[in-house]
C-alpha positions as CSV (number, residue, x, y, z in Angstrom):
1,X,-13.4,7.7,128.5
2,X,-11.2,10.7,129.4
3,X,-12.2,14.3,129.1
4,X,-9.4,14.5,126.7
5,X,-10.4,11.6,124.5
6,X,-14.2,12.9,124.0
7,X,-12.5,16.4,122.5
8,X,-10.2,14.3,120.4
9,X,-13.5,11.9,119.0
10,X,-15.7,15.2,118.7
11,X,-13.1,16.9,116.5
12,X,-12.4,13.3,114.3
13,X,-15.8,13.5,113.4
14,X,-15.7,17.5,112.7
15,X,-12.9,17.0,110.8
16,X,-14.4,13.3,108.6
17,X,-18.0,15.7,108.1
18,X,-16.1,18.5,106.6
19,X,-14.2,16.7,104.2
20,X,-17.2,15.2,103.3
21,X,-19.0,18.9,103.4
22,X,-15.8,19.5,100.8
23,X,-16.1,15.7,98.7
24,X,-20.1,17.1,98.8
25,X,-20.0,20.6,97.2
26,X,-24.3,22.1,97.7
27,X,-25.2,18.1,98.1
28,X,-26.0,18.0,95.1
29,X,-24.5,14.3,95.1
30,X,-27.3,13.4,96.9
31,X,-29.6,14.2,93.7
32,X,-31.4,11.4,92.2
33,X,-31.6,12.1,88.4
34,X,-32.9,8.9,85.8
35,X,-35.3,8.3,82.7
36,X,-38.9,7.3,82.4
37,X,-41.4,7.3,79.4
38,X,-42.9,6.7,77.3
39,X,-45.5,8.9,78.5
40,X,-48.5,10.8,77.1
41,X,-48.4,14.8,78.4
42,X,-51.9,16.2,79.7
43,X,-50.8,19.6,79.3
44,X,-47.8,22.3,78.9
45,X,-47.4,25.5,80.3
46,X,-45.0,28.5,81.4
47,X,-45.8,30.4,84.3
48,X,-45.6,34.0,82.8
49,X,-46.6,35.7,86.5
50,X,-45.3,33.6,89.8
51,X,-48.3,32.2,91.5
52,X,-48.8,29.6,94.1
53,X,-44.9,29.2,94.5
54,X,-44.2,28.9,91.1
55,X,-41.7,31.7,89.8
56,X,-42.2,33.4,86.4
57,X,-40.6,31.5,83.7
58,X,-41.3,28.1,85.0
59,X,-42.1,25.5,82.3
60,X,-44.8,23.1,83.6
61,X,-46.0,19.9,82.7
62,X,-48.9,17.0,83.7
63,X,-47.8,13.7,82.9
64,X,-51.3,11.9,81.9
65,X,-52.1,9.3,84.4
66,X,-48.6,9.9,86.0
67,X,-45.2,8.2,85.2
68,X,-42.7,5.6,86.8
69,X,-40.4,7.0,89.3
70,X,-36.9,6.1,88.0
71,X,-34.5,4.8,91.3
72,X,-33.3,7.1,93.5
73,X,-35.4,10.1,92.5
74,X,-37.9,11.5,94.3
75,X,-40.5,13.9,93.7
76,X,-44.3,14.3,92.5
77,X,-44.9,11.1,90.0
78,X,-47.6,13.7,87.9
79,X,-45.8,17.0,87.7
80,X,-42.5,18.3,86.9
81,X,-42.1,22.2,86.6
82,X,-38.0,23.1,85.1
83,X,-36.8,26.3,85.9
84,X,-36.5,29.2,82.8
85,X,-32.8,28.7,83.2
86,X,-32.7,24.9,82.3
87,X,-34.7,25.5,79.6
88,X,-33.5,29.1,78.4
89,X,-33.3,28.3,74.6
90,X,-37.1,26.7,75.0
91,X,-36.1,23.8,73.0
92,X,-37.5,20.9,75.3
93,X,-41.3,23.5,75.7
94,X,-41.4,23.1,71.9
95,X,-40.7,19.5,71.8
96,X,-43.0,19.2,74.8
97,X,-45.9,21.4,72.7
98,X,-45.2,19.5,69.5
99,X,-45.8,15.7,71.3
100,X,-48.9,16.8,73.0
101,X,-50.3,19.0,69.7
102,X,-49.7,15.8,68.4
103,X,-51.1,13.5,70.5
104,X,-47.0,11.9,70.6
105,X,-45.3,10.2,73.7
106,X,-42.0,11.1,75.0
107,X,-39.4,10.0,76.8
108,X,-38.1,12.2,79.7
109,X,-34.6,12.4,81.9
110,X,-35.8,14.2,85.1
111,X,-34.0,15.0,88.2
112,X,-34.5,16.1,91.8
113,X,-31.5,18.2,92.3
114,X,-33.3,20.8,94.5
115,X,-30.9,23.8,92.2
116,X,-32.9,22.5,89.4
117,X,-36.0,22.6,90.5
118,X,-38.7,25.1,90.0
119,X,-41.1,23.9,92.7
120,X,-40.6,21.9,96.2
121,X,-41.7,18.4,95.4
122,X,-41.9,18.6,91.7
123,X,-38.4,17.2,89.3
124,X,-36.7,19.4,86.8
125,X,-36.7,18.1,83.0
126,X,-33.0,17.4,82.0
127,X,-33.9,17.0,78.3
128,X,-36.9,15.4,76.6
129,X,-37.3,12.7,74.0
130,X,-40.1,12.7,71.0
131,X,-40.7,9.3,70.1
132,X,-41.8,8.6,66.4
């Protein structure tokens, strides 16, 4: 292969990854995001002060003996910590509250999507489900 044939490959591939950097806006594409439950909470929390990485704001939750990884997500299978701004009305904290006051499953859409999430390795809550 020619000098001149290796510049023309290397800039065929420069030019294929940034139409997919373009197709791929923050890979956020690559996110996994799916549903599991029903599940029994351990315990509910905001973070009011940021401590051990977690920022101020973060809702927080323990999934009681864990929960089934939906396909193509991937994060902690016991925690999932949502950042305030996903959750800024606190509707799905009182939901969350209200099942586990209540001893009450519920069903959960979670995602991996690292701008969602409040803490490496943990999935962001996309909305929450009280079953009856």
């Amino acid at each position: 292969m020619t000098a001149k044939n290796i510049l023309r490959v290397k800039w065929r591939a420069l030019a294929v990854a940034g139409a997919l950097a373009v197709a791929l806006p923050g890979g956020s594409s690559w996110a996994g995001a799916g549903d599991t439950g029903p599940v029994h909470l351990e315990s509910v929390v905001v973070v009011e002060v940021p401590d051990s990485g977690h920022l101020a704001g973060t809702l927080a939750i323990a999934v009681r003996g864990g929960f089934t990884m939906p396909n193509g997500v991937n994060c902690s299978p016991r925690f999932i910590s949502t950042l305030k701004t996903v959750d800024r009305d606190q509707r799905m904290f009182m939901l969350l509250t209200a099942a586990l006051s209540k001893g009450k499953t519920v069903r959960l859409r979670i995602t991996d999507d690292p701008a969602l999430c409040a803490f490496v390795g943990e999935c962001s809550l996309m909305w929450v489900g009280l079953d009856p």
